[in-house]
KOLSE-151608 format. One record per residue: x negated, y, z of N, C-alpha, C in turn; residue number from 1. Coordinates in pm, 1 decimal, always signed. Atoms other than C-alpha are relative to their C-alpha. Layout:
BEGIN
{{X,Y,Z},{X,Y,Z},{X,Y,Z},NUM}
...
//
This chain:
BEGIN
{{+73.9,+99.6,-77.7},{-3062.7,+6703.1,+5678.8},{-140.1,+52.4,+29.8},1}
{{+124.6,-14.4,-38.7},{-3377.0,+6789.8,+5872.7},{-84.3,-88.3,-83.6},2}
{{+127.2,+141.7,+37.0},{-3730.6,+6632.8,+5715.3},{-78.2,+55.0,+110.9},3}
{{+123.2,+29.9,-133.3},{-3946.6,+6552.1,+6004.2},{-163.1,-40.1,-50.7},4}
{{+129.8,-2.5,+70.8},{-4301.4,+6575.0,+5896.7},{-111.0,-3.7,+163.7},5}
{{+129.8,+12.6,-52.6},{-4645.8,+6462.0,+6105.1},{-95.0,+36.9,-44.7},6}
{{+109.9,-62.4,+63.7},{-4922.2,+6667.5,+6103.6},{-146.8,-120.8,+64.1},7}
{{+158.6,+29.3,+12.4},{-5277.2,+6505.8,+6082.6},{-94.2,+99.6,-33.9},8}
{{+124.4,-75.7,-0.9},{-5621.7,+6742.4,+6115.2},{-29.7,-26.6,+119.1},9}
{{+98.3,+20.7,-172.3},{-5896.1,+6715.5,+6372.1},{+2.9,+140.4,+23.4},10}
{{+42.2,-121.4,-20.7},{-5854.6,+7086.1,+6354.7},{+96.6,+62.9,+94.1},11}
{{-126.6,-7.7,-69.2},{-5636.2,+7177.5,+6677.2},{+59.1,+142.4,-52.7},12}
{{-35.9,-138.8,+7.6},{-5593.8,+7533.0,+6606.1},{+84.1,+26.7,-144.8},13}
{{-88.7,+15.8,+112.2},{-5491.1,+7422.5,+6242.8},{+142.1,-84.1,-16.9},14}
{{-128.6,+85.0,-3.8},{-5243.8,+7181.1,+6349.2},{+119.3,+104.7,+83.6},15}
{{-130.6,-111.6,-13.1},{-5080.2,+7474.7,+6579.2},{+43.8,+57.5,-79.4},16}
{{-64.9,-109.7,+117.4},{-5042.2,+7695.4,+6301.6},{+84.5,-48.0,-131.6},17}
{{-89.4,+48.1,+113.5},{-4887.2,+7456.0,+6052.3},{+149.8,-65.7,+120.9},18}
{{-142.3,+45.0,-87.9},{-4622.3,+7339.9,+6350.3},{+59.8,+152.2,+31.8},19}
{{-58.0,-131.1,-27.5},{-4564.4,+7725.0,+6412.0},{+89.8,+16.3,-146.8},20}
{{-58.7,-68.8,+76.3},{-4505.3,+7776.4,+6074.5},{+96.6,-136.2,-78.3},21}
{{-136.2,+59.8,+38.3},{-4269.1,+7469.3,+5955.5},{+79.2,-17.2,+102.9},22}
{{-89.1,+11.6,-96.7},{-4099.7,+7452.3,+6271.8},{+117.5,+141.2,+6.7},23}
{{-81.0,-146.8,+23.4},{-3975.5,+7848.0,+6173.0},{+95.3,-38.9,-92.6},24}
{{-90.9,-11.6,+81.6},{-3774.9,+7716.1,+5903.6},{+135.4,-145.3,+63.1},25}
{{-89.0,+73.5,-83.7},{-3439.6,+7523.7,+5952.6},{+25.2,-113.1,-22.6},26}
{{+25.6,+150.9,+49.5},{-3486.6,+7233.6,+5749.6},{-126.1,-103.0,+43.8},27}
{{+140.3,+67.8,-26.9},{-3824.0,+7102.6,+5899.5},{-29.4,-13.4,+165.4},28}
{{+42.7,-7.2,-162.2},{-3929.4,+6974.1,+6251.1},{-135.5,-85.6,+4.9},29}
{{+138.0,+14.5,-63.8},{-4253.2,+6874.4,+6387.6},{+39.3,-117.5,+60.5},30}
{{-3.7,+166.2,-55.1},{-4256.3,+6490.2,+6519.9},{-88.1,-66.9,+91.2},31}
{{+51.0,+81.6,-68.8},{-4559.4,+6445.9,+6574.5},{-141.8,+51.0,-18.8},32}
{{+108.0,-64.4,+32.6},{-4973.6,+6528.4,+6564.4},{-73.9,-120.3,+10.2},33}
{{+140.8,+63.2,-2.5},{-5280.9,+6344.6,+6534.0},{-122.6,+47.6,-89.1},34}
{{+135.3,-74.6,+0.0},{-5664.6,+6419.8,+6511.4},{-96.1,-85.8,-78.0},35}
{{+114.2,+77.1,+80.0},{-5794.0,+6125.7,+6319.3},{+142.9,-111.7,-96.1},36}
{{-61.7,+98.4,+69.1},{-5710.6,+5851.1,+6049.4},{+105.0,-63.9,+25.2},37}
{{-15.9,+96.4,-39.8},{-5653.6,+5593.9,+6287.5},{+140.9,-12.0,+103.3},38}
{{-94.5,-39.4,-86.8},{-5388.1,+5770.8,+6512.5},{+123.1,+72.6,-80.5},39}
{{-122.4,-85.2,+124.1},{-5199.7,+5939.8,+6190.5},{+48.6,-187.0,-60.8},40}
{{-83.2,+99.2,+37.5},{-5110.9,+5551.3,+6107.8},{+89.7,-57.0,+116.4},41}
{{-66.3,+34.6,-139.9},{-5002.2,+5447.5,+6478.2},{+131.9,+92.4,-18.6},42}
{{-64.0,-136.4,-13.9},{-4829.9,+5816.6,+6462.0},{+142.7,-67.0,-58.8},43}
{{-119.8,+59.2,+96.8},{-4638.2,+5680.3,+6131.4},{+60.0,-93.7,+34.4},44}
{{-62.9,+137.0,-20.9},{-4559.3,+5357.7,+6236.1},{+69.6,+37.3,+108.6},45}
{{-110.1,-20.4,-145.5},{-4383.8,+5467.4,+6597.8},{+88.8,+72.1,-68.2},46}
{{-55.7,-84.2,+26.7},{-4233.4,+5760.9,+6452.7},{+126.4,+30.7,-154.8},47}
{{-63.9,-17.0,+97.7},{-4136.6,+5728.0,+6110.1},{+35.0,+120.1,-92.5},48}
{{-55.3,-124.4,+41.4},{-4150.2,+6044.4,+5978.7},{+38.4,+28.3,-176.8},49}
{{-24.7,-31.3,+106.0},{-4038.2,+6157.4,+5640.7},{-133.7,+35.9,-99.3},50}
{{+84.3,-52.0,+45.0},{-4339.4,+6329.3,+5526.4},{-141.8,+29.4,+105.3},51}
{{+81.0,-79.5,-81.2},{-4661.4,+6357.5,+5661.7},{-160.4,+60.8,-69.2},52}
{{+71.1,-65.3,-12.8},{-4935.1,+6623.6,+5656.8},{-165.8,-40.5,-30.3},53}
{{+141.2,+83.7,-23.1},{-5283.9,+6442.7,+5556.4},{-132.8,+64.5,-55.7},54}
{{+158.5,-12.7,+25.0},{-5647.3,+6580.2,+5598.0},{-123.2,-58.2,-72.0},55}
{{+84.7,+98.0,+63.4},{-5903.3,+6419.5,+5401.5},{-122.7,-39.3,+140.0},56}
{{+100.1,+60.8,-51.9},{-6217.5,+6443.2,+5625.0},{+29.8,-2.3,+126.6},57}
{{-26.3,+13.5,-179.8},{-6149.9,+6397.7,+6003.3},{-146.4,-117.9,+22.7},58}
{{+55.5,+104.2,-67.7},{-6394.4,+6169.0,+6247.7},{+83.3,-163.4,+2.3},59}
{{-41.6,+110.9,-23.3},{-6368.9,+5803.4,+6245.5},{+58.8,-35.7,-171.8},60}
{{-99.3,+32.3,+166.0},{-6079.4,+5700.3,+5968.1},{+50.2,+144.2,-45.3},61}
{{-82.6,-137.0,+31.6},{-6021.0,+5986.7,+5754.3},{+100.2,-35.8,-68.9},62}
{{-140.8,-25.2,+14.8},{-5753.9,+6057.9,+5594.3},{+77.8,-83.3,-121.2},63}
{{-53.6,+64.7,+121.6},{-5757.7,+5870.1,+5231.0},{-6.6,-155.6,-9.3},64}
{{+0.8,+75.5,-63.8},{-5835.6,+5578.7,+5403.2},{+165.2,-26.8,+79.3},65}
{{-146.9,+26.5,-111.9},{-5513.5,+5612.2,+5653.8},{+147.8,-20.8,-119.7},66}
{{-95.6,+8.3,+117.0},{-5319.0,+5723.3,+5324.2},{+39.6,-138.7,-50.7},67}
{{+62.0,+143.3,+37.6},{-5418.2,+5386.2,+5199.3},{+80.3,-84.3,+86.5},68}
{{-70.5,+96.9,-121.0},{-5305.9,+5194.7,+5503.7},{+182.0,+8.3,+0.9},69}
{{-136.8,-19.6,-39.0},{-4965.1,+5387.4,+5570.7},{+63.4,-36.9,-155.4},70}
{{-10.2,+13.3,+135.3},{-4888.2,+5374.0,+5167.6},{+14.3,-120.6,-42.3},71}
{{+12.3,+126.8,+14.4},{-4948.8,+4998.0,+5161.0},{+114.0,-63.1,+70.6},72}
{{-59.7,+60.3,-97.0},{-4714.7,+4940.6,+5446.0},{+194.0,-36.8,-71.6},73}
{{-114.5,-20.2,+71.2},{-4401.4,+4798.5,+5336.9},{+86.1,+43.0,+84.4},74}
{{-74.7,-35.2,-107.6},{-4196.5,+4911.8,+5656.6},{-31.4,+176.8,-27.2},75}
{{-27.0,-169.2,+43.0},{-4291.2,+5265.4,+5551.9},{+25.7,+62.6,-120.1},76}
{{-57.1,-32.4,+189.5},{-4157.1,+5287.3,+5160.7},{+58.7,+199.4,+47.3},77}
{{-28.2,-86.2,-39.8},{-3967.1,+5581.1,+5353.7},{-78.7,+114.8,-12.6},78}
{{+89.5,-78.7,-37.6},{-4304.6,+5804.5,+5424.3},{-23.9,+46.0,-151.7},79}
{{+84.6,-26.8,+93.8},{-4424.0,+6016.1,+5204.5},{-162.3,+88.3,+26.6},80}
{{+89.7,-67.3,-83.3},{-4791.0,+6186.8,+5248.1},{-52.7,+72.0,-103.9},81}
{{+11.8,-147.4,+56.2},{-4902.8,+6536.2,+5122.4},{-165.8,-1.5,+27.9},82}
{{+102.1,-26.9,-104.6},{-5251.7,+6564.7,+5170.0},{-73.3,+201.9,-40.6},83}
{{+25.8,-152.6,-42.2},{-5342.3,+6906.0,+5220.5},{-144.2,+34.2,+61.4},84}
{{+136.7,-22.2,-23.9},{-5721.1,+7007.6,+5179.4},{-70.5,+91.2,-48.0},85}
{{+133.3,-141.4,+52.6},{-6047.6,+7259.0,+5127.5},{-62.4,-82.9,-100.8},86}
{{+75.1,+83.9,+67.8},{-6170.0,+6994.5,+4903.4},{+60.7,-107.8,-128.8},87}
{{-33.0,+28.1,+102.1},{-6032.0,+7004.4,+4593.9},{-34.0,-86.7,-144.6},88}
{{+159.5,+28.2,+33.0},{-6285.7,+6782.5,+4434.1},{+75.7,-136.8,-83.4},89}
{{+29.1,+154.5,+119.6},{-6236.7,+6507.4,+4097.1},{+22.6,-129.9,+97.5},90}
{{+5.5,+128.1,-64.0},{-6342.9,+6216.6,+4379.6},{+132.8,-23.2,+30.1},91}
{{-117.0,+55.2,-120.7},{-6062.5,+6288.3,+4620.3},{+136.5,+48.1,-44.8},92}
{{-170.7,-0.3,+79.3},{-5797.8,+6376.6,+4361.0},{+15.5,-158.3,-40.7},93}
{{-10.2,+141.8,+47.7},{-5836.5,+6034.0,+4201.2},{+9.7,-62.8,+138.5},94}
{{+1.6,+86.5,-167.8},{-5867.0,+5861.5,+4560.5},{+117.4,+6.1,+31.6},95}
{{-130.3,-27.1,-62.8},{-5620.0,+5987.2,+4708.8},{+188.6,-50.7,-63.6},96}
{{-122.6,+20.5,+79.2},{-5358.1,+5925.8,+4394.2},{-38.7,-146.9,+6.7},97}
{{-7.9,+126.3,-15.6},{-5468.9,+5531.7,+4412.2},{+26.2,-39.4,+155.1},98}
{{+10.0,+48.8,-112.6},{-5491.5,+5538.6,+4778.5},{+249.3,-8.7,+28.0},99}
{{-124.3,-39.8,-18.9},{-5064.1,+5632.9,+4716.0},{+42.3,+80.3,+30.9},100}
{{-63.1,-121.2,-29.3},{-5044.6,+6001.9,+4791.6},{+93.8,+42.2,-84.1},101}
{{-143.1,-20.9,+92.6},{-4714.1,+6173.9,+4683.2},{-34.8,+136.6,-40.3},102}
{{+15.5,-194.3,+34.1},{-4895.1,+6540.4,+4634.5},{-145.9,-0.3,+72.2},103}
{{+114.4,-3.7,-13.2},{-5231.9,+6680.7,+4659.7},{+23.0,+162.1,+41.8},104}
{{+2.2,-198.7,-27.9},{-5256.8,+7069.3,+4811.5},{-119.7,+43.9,+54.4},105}
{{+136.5,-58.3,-72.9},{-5577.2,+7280.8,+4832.5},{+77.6,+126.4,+145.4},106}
{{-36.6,-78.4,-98.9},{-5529.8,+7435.7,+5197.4},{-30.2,+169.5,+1.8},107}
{{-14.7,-168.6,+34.4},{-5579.3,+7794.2,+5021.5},{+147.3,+52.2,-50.3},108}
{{-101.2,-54.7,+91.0},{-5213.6,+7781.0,+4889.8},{+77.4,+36.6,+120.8},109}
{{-133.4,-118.1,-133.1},{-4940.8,+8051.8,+5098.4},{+128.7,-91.7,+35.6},110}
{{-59.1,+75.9,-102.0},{-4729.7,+7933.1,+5344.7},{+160.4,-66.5,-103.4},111}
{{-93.5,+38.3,+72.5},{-4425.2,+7937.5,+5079.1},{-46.2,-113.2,-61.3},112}
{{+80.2,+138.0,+59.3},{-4632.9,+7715.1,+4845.1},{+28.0,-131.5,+115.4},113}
{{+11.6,+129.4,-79.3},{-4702.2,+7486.8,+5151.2},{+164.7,-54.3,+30.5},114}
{{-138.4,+78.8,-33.2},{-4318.8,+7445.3,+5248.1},{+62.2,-9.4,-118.9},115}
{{-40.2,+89.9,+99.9},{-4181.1,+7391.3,+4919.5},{-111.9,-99.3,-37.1},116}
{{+25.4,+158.2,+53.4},{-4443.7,+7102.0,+4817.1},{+42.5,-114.6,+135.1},117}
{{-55.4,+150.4,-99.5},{-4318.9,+6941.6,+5187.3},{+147.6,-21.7,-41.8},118}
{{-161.4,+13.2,+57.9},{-3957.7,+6986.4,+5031.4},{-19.8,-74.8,-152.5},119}
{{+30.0,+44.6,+116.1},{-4089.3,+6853.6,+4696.6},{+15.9,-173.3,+37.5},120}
{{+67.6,+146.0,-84.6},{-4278.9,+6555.3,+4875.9},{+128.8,-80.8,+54.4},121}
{{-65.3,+52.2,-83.5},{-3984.8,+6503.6,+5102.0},{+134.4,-76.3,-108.4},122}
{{-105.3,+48.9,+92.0},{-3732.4,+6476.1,+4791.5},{-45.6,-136.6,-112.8},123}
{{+19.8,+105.9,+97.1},{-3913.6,+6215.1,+4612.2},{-77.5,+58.6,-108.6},124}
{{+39.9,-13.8,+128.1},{-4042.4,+6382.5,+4314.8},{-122.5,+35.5,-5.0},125}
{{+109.4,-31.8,-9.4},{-4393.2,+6477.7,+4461.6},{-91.6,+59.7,-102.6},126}
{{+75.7,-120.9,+91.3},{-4645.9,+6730.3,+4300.6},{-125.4,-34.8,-18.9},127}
{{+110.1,-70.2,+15.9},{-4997.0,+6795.1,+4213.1},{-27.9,+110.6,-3.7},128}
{{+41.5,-119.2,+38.4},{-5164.2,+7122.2,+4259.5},{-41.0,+48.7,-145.4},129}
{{+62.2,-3.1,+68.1},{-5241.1,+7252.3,+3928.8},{-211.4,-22.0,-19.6},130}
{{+142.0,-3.9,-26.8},{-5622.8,+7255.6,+4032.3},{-21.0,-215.2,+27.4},131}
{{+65.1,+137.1,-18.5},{-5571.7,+6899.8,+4143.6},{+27.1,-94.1,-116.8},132}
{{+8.9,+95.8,+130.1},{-5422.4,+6787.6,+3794.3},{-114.3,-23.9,-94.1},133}
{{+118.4,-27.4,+68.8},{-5721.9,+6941.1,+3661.8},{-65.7,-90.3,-11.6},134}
{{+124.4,+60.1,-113.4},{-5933.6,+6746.4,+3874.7},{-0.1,-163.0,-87.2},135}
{{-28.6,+99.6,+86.8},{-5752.2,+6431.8,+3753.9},{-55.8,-32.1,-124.6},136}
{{+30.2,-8.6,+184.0},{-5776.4,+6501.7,+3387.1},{-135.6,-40.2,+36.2},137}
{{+171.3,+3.8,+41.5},{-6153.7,+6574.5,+3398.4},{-55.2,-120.8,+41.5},138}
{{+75.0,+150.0,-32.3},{-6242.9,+6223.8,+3619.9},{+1.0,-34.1,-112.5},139}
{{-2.4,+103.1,+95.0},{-6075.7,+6040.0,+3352.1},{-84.2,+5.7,-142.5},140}
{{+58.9,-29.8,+135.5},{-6211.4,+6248.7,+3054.9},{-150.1,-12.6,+23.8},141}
{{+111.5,+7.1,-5.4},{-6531.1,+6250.9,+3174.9},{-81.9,-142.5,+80.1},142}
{{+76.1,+117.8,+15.1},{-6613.6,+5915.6,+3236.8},{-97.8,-38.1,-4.8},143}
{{+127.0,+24.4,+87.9},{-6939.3,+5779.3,+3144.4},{+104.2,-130.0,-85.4},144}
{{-10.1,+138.2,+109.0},{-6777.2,+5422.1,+3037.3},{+166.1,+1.8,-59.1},145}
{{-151.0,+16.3,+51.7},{-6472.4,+5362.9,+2794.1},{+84.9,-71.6,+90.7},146}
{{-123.5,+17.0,-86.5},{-6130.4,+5320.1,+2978.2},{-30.5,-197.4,-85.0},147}
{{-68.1,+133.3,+35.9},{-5986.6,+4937.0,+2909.3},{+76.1,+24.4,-151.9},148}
{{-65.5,+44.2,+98.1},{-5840.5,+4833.0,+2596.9},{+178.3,+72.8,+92.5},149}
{{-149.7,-80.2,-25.6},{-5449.8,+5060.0,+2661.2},{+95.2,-146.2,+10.6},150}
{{-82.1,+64.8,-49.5},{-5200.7,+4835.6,+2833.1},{+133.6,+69.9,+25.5},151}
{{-122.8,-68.7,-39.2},{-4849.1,+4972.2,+2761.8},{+113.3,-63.1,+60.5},152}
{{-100.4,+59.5,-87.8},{-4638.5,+4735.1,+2938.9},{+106.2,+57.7,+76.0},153}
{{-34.0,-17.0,-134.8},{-4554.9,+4913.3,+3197.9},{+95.1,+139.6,-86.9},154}
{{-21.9,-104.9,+43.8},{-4436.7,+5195.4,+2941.2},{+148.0,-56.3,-105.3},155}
{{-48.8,+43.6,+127.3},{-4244.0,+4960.5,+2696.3},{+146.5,+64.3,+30.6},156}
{{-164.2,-21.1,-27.0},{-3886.3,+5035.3,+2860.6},{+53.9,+171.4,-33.6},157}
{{-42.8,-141.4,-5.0},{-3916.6,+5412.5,+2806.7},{+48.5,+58.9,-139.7},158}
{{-58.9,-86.1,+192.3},{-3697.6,+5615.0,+2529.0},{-162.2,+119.5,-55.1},159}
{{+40.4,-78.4,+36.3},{-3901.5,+5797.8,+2319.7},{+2.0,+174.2,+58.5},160}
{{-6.0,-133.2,-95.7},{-3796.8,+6154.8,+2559.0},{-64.2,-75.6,+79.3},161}
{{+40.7,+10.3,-145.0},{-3896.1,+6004.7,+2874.9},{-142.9,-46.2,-20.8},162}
{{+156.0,+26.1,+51.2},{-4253.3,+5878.7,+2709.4},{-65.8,+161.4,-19.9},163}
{{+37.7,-120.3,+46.2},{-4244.6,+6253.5,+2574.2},{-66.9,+73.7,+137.5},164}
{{+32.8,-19.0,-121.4},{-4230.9,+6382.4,+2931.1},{-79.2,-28.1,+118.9},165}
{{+138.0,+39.7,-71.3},{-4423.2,+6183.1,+3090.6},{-128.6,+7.9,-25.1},166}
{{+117.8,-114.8,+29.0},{-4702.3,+6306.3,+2897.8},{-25.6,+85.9,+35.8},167}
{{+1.4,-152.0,-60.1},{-4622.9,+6629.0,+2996.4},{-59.1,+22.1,+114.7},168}
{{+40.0,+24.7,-126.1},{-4620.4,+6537.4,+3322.1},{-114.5,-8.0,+74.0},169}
{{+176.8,+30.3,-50.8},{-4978.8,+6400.1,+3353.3},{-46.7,+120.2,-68.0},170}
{{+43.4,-158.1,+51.0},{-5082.5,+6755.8,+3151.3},{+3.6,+65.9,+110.4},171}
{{-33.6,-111.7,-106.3},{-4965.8,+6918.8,+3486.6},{+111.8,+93.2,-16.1},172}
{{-107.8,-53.9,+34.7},{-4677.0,+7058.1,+3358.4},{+124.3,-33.7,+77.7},173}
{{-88.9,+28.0,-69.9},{-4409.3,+7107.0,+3587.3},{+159.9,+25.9,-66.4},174}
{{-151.5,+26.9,+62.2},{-4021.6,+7050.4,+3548.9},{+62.5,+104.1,-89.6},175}
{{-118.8,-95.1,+62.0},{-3898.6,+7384.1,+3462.9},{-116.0,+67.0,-102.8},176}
{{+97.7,+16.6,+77.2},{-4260.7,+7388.1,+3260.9},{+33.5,-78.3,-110.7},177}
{{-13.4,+120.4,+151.1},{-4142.3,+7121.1,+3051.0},{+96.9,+9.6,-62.8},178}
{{-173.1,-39.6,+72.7},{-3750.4,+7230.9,+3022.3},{-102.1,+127.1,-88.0},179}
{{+29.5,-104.9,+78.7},{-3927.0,+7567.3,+2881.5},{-109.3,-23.3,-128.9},180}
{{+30.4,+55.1,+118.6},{-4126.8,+7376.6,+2650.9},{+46.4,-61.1,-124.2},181}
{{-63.4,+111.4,+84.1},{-3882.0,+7157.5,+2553.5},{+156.3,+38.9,-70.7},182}
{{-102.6,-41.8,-49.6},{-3618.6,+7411.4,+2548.0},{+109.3,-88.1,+48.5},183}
{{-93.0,+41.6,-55.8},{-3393.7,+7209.8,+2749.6},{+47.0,+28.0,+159.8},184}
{{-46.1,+3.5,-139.3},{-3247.7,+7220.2,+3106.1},{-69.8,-48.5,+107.1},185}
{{+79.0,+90.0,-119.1},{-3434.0,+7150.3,+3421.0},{+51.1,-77.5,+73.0},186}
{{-76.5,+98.9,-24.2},{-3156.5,+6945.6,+3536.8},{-51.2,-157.1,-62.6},187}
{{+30.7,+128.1,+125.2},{-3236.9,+6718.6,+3233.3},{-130.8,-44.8,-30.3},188}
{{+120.0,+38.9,-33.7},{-3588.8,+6716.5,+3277.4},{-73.8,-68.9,+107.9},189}
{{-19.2,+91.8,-155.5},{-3547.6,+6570.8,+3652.4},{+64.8,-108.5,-32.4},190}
{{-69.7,+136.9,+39.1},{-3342.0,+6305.8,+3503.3},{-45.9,-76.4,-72.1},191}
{{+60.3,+72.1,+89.3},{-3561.1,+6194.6,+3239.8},{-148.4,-50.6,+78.1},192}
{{+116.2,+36.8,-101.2},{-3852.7,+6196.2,+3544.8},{+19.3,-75.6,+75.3},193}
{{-9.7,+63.7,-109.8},{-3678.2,+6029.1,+3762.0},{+19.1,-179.1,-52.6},194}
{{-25.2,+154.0,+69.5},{-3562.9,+5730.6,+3470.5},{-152.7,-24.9,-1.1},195}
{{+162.9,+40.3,+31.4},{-3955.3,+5707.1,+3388.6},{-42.5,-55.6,+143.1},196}
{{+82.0,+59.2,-138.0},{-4060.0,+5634.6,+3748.2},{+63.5,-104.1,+43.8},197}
{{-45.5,+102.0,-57.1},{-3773.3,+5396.1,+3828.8},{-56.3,-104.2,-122.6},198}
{{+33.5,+67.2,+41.9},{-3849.6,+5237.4,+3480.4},{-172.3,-30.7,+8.2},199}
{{+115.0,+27.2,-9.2},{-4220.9,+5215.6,+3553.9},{-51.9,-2.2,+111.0},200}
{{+1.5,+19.6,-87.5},{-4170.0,+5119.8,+3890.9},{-124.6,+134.0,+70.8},201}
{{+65.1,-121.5,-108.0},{-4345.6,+5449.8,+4021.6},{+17.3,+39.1,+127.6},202}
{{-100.0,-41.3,-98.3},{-4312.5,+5519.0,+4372.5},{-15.1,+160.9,-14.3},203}
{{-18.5,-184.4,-1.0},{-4377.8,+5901.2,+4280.8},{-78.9,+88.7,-113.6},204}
{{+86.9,-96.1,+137.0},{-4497.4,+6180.3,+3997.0},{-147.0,-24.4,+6.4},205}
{{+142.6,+21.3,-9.0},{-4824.1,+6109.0,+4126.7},{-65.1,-126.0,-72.1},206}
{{+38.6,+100.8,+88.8},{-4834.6,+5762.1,+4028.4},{+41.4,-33.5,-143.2},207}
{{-20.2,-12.0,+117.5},{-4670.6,+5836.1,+3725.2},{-142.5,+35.4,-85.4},208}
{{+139.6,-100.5,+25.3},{-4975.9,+6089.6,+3644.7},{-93.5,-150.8,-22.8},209}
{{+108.5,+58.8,-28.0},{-5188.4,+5813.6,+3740.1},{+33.1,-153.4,-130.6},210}
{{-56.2,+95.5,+105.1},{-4980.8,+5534.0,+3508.6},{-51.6,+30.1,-138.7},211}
{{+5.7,-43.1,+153.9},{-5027.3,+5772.6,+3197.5},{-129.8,-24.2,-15.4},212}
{{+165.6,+28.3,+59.0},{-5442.8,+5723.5,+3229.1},{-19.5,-123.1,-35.6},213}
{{+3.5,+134.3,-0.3},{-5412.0,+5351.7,+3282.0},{+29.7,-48.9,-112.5},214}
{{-37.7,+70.4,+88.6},{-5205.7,+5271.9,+3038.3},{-26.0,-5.3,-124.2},215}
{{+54.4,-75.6,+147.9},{-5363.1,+5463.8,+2766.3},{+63.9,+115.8,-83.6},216}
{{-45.8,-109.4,+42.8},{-5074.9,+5747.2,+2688.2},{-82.5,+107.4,+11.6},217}
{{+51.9,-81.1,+6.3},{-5301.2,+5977.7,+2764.9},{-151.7,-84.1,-40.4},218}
{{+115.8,+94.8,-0.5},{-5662.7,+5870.7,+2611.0},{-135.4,+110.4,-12.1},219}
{{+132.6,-131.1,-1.2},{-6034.0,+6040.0,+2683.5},{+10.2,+15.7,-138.4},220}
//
């Protein structure tokens, strides 16, 4: 099955070169473009695309803003959005993971990198850059004021493995990272990720990540 992905940047010359280069492979087509916030939600909403492409700073509505909008929408549960930036930065890792992004990518990573996290993104199980888990971690750890009193609610339904993992998870530790930790199977490590997010109503690894600070599994 094709994933149809919309690119967003105000940068034209950057939006040719990412439609040159997923349009080369045979699983991916090009849908659609836009140059600001405000036209990457219109974009989504006509189009529907599977995955789309999101800039942080553009003119007008940028991008974690639009995230925000399209992410909220319940007619687009479907979408997922990648945002893909020079601005790897604590603020707009945290932002971006509340605003509902499904993956975070600094626009220095090689073209392979870039088309497997839109195949990541597109499958549901969405990523963080290692640099952007970082990013994560350190907001939360570095704080000035103590988190909330730990609210595990949202955690109570999980077996003792899938609590294990989902730790992991928010560490930055990826699947076949965590089978080799755990010596087990990366089959079986996708299955225990995928029970954790349906049981903790996640719509993606990202908000998992973002579940484990909240709730207090992970604590500054």
């Amino acid at each position: 099955m094709t994933v149809t992905v919309l690119l967003v940047d105000d940068q034209a010359l950057l939006r040719a070169t990412f439609r040159m280069l997923i349009d080369s492979t045979g699983d991916f087509t090009v849908v659609g473009e836009a140059a600001d916030g405000a036209r990457a939600v219109e974009q989504t909403r006509a189009l529907r695309p599977d995955v789309v492409l999101m800039d942080i700073r553009m003119p007008g509505t940028d991008g974690l803003a639009a995230t925000e909008t399209i992410c909220a929408d319940p007619d687009l549960t479907g979408t997922r959005v990648l945002i893909l930036t020079t601005f790897e930065t604590d603020e707009y890792v945290a932002r971006a993971l509340r605003a509902g992004a499904s993956g975070f990518l600094g626009k220095d990573a090689d073209p392979d990198t870039l088309l497997d996290a839109i195949r990541t993104v597109a499958a549901g199980d969405a990523l963080l850059s290692p640099a952007a888990t970082r990013s994560l971690i350190a907001t939360f750890l570095e704080a000035p004021q103590p988190p909330a009193a730990p609210d595990r609610s949202t955690l109570a339904d999980l077996t003792p493995r899938e609590r294990e993992i989902t730790l992991l998870v928010a560490h930055g530790l990826s699947n076949h990272e965590i089978a080799e930790r755990l010596t087990v199977s990366y089959p079986t490590v996708r299955t225990h990720v995928q029970r954790a997010l349906a049981k903790t109503d996640s719509r993606d690894r990202a908000q998992l990540v973002a579940l484990a600070f909240r709730t207090g599994l992970i604590r500054p």
